[in-house]
C-alpha positions as a Python dict, from the first residue, in 0.01 Angstrom:
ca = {
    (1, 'X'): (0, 0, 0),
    (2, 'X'): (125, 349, -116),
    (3, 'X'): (118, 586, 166),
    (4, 'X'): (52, 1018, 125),
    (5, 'X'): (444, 1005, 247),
    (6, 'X'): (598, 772, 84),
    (7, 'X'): (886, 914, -163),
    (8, 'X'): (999, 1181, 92),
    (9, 'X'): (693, 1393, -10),
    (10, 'X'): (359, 1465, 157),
    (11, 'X'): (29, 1455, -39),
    (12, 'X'): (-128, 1647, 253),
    (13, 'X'): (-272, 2044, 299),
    (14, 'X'): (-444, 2167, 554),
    (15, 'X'): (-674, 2489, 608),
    (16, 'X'): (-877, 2670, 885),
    (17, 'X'): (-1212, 2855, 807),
    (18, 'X'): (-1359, 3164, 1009),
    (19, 'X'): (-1701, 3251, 905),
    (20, 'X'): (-1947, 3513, 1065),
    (21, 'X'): (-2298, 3438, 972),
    (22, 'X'): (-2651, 3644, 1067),
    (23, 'X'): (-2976, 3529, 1072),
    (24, 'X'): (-3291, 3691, 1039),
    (25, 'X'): (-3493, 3611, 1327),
    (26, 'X'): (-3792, 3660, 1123),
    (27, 'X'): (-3739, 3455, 809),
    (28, 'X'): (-3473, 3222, 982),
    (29, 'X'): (-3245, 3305, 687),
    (30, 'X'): (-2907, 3292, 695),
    (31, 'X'): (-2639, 3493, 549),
    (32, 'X'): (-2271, 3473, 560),
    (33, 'X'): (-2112, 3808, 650),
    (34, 'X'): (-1743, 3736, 601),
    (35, 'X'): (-1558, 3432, 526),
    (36, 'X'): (-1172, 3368, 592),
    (37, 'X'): (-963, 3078, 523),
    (38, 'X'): (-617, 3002, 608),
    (39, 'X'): (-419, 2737, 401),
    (40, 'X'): (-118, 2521, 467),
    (41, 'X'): (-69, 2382, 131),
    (42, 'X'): (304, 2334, 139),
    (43, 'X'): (504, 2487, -165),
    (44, 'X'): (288, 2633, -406),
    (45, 'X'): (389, 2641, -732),
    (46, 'X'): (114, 2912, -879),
    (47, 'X'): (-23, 3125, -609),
    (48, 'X'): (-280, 3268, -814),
    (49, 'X'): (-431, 2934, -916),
    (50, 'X'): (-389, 2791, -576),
    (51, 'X'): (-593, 3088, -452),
    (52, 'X'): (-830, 3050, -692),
    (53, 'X'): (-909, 2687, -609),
    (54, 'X'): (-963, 2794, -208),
    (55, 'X'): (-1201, 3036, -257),
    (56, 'X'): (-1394, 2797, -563),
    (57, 'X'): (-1396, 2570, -256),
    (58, 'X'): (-1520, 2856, 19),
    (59, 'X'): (-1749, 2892, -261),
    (60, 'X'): (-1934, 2535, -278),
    (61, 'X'): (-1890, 2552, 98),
    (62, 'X'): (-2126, 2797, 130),
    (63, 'X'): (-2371, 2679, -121),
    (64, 'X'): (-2357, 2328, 64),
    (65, 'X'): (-2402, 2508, 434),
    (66, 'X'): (-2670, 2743, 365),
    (67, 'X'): (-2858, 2637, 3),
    (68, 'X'): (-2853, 2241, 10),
    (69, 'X'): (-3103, 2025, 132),
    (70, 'X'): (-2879, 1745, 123),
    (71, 'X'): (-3169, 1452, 145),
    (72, 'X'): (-3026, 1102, 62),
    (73, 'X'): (-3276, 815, -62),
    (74, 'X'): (-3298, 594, 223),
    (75, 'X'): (-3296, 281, -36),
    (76, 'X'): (-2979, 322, -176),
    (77, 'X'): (-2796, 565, 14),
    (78, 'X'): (-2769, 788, -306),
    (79, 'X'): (-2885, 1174, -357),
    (80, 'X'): (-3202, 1249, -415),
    (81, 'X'): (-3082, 1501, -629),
    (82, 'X'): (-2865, 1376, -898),
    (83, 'X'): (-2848, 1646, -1214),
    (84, 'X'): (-2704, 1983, -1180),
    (85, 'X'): (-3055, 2119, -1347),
    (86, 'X'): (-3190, 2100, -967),
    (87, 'X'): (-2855, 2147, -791),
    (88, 'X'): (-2839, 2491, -598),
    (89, 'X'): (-2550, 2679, -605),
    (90, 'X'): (-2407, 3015, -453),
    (91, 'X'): (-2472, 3306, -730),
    (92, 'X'): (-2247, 3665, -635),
    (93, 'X'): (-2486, 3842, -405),
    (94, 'X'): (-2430, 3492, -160),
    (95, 'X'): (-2098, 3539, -181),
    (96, 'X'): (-1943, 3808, 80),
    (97, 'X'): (-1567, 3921, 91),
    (98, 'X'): (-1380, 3597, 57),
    (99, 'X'): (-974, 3651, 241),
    (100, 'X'): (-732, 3388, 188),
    (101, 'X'): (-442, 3328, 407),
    (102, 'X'): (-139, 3141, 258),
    (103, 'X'): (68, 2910, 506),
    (104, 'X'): (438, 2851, 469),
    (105, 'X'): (603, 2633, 664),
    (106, 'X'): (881, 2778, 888),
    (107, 'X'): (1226, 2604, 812),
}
C-alpha cells in the first residue's frame, strides 16, 4: 500500500475557516457576513491558481451550508438530487468578501 508520504513527499494540505454568519430572526435566513480561510498547502507552485481553487472551494462551501437540502434516498444511500438542473449553487450576491491566508512552513 502506497502511503501520502511515501517518496519523501507529503500529499497532505491543511486549512482553517472563520465565518461570521446572521440570521434573520424573522425569516430564519441565513447569510454569511465574512468568510476567511487560512491554508497550509506546502510549496505552491502558482499562487494565483492555488488561490483561486480555495475560494472555488469557500465557494461550494457555502452553497452546501446554507442552500442544500442534502436529502439522501434511504434505499440506496444515493442523492435524491442527482443532475445539476436541480442542484443549488451560490450566485455573487451569496458570496461576501472571501480573504485567503497562505501558510508557509517555517524552516
Amino acid at each position: 500500500m502506497l502511503l501520502p508520504t511515501d517518496g519523501g513527499v507529503s500529499a497532505h494540505s491543511w486549512s482553517a475557516h472563520f465565518v461570521e454568519v446572521r440570521v434573520d430572526e424573522d425569516w430564519g435566513i441565513g447569510r454569511v457576513k465574512r468568510m476567511v480561510g487560512a491554508f497550509d498547502s506546502g510549496r505552491v507552485y502558482n499562487p494565483k491558481l492555488a488561490r483561486s481553487q480555495w475560494i472555488g472551494g469557500m465557494v461550494i462551501a457555502i452553497g452546501q451550508a446554507l442552500l442544500e437540502e442534502g436529502q439522501i434516498d434511504p434505499r440506496d444511500g444515493r442523492a435524491t438530487k442527482a443532475n445539476l438542473a436541480e442542484y443549488v449553487v451560490a450566485v455573487n450576491a451569496d458570496v461576501p468578501g472571501i480573504q485567503t491566508i497562505a501558510l508557509e512552513k517555517l524552516v
